[in-house]
C-alpha positions as CSV (number, residue, x, y, z in Angstrom):
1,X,-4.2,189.8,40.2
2,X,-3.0,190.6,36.8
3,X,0.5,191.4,38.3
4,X,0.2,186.9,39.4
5,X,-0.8,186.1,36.2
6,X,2.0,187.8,34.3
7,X,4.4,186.0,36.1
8,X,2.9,182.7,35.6
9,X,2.4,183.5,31.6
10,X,5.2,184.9,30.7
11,X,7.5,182.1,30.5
12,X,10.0,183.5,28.3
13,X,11.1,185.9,31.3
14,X,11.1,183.4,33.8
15,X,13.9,181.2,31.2
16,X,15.9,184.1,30.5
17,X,16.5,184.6,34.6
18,X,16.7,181.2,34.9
19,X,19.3,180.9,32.5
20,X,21.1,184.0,33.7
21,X,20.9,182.9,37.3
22,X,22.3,179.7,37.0
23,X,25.2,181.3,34.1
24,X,23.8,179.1,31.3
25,X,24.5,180.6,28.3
26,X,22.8,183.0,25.7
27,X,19.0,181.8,24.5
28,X,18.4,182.4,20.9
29,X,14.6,181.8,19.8
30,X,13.8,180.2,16.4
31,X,10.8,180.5,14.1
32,X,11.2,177.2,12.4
33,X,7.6,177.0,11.0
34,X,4.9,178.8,9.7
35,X,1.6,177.0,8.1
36,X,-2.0,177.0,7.7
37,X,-3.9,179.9,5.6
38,X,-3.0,183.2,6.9
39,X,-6.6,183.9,8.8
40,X,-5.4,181.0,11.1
41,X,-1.3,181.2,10.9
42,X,0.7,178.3,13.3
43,X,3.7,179.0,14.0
44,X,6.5,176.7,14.9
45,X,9.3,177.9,17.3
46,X,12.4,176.8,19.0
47,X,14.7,177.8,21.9
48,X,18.4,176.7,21.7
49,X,21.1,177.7,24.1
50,X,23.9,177.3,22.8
51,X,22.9,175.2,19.8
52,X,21.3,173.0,21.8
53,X,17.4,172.7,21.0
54,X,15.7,173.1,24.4
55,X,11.9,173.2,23.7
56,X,9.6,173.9,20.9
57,X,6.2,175.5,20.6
58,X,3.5,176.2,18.6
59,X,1.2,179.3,18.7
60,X,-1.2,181.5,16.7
61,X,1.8,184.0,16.7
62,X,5.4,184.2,16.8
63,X,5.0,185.3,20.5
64,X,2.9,182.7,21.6
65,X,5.0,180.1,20.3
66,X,8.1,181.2,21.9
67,X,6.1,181.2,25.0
68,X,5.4,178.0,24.5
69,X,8.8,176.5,23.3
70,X,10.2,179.0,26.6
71,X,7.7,177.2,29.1
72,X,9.4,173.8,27.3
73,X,12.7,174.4,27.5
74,X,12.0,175.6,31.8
75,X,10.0,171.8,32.3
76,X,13.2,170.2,30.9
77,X,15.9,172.4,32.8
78,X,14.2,171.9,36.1
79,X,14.0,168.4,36.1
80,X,17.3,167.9,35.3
């Protein structure tokens, strides 16, 4: 169901209660990059908690790439 698949895509959500659950500390996303012409746009971003870089990602757009730096920053907090 679509209700599934937003909870397995959204990866930036599933951080932030992570985070809040476990009393972490604040999460502050980063755009750190931007290249390629602007019909195909990377960009680069980073999640830090408290200055601490805890993933990074790259997408077609600034939300994609948080996604991506969020889903990251989750592998390396639950293995630890």
């Amino acid at each position: 169901s679509d209700v599934d698949k937003l909870q397995f895509s959204d990866f930036k959500t599933q951080l932030q209660e992570y985070t809040q659950h476990h009393n972490l500390g604040a999460l502050e996303y980063r755009i750190v990059d931007e290249r390629g012409p602007a019909h195909e746009r990377e960009f680069v971003s980073r999640v830090f908690m408290d200055e601490v870089c805890l993933g990074e990602g790259v997408g077609r757009s600034k939300k994609e790439s948080e996604q991506h730096a969020a889903e990251q920053a989750l592998i390396k907090l639950t293995a630890m």
